[in-house]
C-alpha positions in Angstrom: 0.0 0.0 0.0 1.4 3.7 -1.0 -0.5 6.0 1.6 0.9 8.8 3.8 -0.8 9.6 6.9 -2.3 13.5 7.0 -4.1 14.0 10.1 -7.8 12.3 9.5 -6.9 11.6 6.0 -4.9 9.8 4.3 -3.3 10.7 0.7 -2.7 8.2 -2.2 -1.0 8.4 -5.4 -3.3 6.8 -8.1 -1.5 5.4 -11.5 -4.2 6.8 -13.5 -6.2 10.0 -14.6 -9.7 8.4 -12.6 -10.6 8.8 -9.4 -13.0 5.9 -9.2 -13.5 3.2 -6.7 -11.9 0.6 -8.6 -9.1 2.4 -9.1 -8.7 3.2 -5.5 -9.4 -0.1 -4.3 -6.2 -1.4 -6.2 -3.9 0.8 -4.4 -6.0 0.6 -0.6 -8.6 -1.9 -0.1 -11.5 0.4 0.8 -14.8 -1.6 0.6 -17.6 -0.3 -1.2 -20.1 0.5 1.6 -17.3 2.7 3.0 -16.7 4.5 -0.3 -20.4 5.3 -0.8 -20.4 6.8 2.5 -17.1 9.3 2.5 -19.1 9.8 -1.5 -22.1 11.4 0.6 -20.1 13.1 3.6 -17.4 14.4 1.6 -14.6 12.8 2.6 -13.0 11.9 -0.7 -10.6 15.0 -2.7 -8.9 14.9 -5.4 -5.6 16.7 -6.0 -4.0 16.1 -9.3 -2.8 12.6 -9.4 -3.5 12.1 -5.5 -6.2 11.5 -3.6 -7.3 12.5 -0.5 -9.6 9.9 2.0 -11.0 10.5 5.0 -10.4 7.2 6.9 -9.3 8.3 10.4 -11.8 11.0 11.5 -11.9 11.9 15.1 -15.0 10.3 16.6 -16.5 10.3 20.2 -15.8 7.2 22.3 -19.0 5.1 23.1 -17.7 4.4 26.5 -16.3 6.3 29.6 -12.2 6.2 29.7 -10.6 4.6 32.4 -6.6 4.6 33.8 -5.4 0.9 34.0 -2.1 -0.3 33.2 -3.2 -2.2 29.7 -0.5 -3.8 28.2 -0.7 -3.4 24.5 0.9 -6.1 22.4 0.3 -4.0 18.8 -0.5 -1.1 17.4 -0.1 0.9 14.4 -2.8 3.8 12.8 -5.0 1.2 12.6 -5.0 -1.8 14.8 -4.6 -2.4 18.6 -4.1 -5.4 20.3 -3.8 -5.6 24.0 -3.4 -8.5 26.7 -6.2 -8.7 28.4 -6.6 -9.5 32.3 -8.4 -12.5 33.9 -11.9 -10.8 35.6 -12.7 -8.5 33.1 -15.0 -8.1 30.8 -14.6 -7.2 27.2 -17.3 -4.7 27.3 -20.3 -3.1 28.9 -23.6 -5.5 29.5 -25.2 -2.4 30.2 -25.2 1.3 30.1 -22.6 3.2 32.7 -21.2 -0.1 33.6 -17.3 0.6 34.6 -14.1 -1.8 34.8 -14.6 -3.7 31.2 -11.8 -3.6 28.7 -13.4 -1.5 26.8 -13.5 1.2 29.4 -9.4 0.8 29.4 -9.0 0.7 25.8 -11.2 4.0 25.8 -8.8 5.7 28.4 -5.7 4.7 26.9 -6.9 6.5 23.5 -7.7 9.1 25.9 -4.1 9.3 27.2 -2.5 9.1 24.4 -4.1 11.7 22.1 -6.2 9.3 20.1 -10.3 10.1 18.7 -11.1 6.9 17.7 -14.1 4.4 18.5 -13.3 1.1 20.7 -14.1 -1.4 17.8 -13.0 -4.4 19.3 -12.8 -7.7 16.4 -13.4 -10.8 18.8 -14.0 -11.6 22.4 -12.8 -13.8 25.0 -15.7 -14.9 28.5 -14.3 -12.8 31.8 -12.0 -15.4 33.4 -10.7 -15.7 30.0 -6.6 -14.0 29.5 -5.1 -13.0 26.8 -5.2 -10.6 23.5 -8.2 -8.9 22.1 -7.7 -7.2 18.6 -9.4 -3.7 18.4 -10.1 -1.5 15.2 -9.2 1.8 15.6 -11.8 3.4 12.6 -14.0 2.3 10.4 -12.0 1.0 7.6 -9.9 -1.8 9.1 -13.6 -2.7 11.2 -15.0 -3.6 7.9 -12.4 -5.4 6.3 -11.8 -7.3 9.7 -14.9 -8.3 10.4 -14.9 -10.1 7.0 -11.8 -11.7 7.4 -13.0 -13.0 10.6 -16.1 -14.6 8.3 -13.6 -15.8 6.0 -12.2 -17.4 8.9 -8.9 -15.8 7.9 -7.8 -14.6 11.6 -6.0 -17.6 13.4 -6.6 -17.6 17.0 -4.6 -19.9 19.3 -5.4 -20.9 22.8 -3.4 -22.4 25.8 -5.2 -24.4 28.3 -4.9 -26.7 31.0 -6.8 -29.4 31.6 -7.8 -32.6 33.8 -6.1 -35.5 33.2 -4.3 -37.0 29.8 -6.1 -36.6 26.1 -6.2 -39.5 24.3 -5.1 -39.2 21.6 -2.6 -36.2 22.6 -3.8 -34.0 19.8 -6.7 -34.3 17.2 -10.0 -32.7 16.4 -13.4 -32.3 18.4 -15.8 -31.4 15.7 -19.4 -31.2 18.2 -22.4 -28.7 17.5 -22.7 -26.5 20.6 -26.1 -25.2 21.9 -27.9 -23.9 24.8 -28.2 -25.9 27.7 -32.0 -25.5 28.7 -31.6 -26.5 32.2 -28.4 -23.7 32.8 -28.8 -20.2 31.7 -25.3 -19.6 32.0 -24.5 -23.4 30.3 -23.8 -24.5 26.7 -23.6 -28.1 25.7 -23.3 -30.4 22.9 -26.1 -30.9 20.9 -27.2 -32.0 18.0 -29.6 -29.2 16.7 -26.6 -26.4 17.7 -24.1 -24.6 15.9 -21.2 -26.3 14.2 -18.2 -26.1 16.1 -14.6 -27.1 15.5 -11.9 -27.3 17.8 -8.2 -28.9 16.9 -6.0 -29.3 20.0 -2.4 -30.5 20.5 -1.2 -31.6 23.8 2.5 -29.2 24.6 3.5 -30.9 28.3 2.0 -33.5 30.2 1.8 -33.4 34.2 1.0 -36.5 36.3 -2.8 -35.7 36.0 -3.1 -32.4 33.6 -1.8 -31.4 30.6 -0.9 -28.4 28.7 -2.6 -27.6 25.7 -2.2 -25.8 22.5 -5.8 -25.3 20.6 -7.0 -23.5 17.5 -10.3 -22.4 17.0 -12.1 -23.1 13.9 -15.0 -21.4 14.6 -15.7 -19.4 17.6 -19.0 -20.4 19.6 -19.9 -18.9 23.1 -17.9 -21.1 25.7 -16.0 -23.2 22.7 -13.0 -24.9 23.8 -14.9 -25.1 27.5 -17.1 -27.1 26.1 -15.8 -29.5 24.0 -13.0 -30.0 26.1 -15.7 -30.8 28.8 -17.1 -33.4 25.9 -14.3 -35.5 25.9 -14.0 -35.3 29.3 -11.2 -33.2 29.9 -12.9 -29.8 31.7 -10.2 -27.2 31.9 -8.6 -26.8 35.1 -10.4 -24.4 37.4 -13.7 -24.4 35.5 -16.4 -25.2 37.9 -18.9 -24.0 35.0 -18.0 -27.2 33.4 -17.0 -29.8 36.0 -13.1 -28.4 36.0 -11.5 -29.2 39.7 -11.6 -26.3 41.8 -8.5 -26.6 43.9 -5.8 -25.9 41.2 -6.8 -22.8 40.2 -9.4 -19.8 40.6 -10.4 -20.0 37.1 -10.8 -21.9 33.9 -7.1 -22.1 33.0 -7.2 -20.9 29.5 -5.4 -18.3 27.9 -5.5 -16.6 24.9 -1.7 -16.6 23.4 -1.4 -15.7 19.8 -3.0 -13.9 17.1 -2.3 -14.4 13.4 -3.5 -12.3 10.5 -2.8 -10.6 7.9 -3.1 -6.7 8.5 -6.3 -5.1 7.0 -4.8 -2.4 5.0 -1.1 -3.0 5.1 -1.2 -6.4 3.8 1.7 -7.7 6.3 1.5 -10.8 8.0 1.6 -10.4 11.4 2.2 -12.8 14.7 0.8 -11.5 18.0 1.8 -13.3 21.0 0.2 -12.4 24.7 2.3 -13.8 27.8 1.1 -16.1 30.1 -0.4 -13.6 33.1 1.4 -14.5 36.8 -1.7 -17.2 37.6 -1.5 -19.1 34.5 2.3 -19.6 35.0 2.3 -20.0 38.5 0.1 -23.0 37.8 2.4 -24.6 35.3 5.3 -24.3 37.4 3.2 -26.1 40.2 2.3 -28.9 38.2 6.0 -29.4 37.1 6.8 -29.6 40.3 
């Protein structure tokens, strides 16, 4: 991509005399919808054989901004990816709650000079570590959100669970529903989504393992659940039958991101430490 950075625009140099969308598009993948609407809002110029887009504007943040120390793996004009803490929440259940992710995200584009909305891509459940990839504007939402359809954003998972997998690595491919007796439940069911999971077994302890899992799609509770369904409940996870007195939560963590950036093109690796808990656990089982 050939693009310079001017305050809430960015400036191009096209190869031809046009200044049409397909001609645009070859240089800086700017879907359609998005192009209509800087079209009506007037956020496209043209000078000479450059071109002028309005793809960062300033823009109110939908939540209130709040200090934490948020470690941020990534970030560039368009991305952010941060590491985030076991206990919180990804974002507001309802209006004027306080103490999500989303409320740090919002302060640290607060603190650091930044008008931009707190997009994020994907989500991890509360007890849940690990990196979260946020959209910074409009642009790299849309194009992220589709490769996220296209299943093109790789999302890798460590985990602990009870006992040895047998075989240590394969495939759980198990529809996951709602469990009608648990509100908070989902199960394995026939009539629910399709859901795959591929695992691979890192370290084995005397009755745990280490896991390394990939998600193939991503359904409410996945890897909770299907690890539950071949009888393996993550360490920690009362919700699904995990013990309880090796750790205060389900031990799962989520370590690496890979995608390809949105705009850029670049091929990018993401990796989120363990937090203290999660290795403190490991080093308890090795002993």
């Amino acid at each position: 991509m050939t693009g310079r950075r001017k305050g809430e625009w960015i400036e191009l140099a096209l190869p031809g005399d046009t200044c049409e969308w397909e001609e645009v598009n070859a240089v800086l993948p700017v879907p359609l919808k998005l192009w209509r609407k800087l079209e009506r809002e007037g956020g496209i110029r043209r000078q000479g054989k450059k071109v002028l887009l309005r793809v960062f504007p300033d823009e109110p943040s939908p939540v209130l901004g709040e200090w934490t120390d948020l470690q941020v793996l990534f970030e560039d004009d368009y991305l952010l990816v941060v590491n985030k803490p076991a206990g919180m929440a990804v974002h507001p259940s309802e209006p004027g709650q306080r103490g999500t992710l989303a409320n740090a995200v919002a302060g640290y584009y607060e603190s650091t000079g930044q008008s931009c909305g707190v997009r994020h891509i994907h989500r991890l459940d509360q007890d849940t570590s690990g990196a979260v990839l946020y959209a910074k504007y409009e642009l790299p939402h849309l194009l992220l959100d589709e490769a996220m359809r296209e299943k093109a954003i790789g999302r890798i998972y460590a985990a602990v669970c009870g006992g040895l997998p047998a075989p240590p690595a394969g495939t759980i491919s198990a529809p996951i529903g709602k469990d009608r007796h648990h509100r908070a439940r989902r199960r394995v069911s026939p009539g629910g989504d399709a859901a795959v999971t591929h695992y691979r077994t890192v370290e084995s302890f005397r009755d745990a393992a280490l896991l390394e899992l990939r998600l193939e799609t991503g359904r409410t509770h996945q890897i909770r659940v299907h690890m539950n369904h071949i009888g393996h409940p993550l360490l920690g996870d009362e919700l699904y039958g995990g013990r309880m007195n090796a750790f205060g939560r389900q031990a799962l963590h989520g370590a690496h991101l890979l995608f390809r950036h949105p705009v850029t093109g670049e091929e990018l690796a993401v990796d989120a430490p363990y937090p203290d808990d999660f290795r403190e656990l490991l080093a308890a089982l090795n002993a």
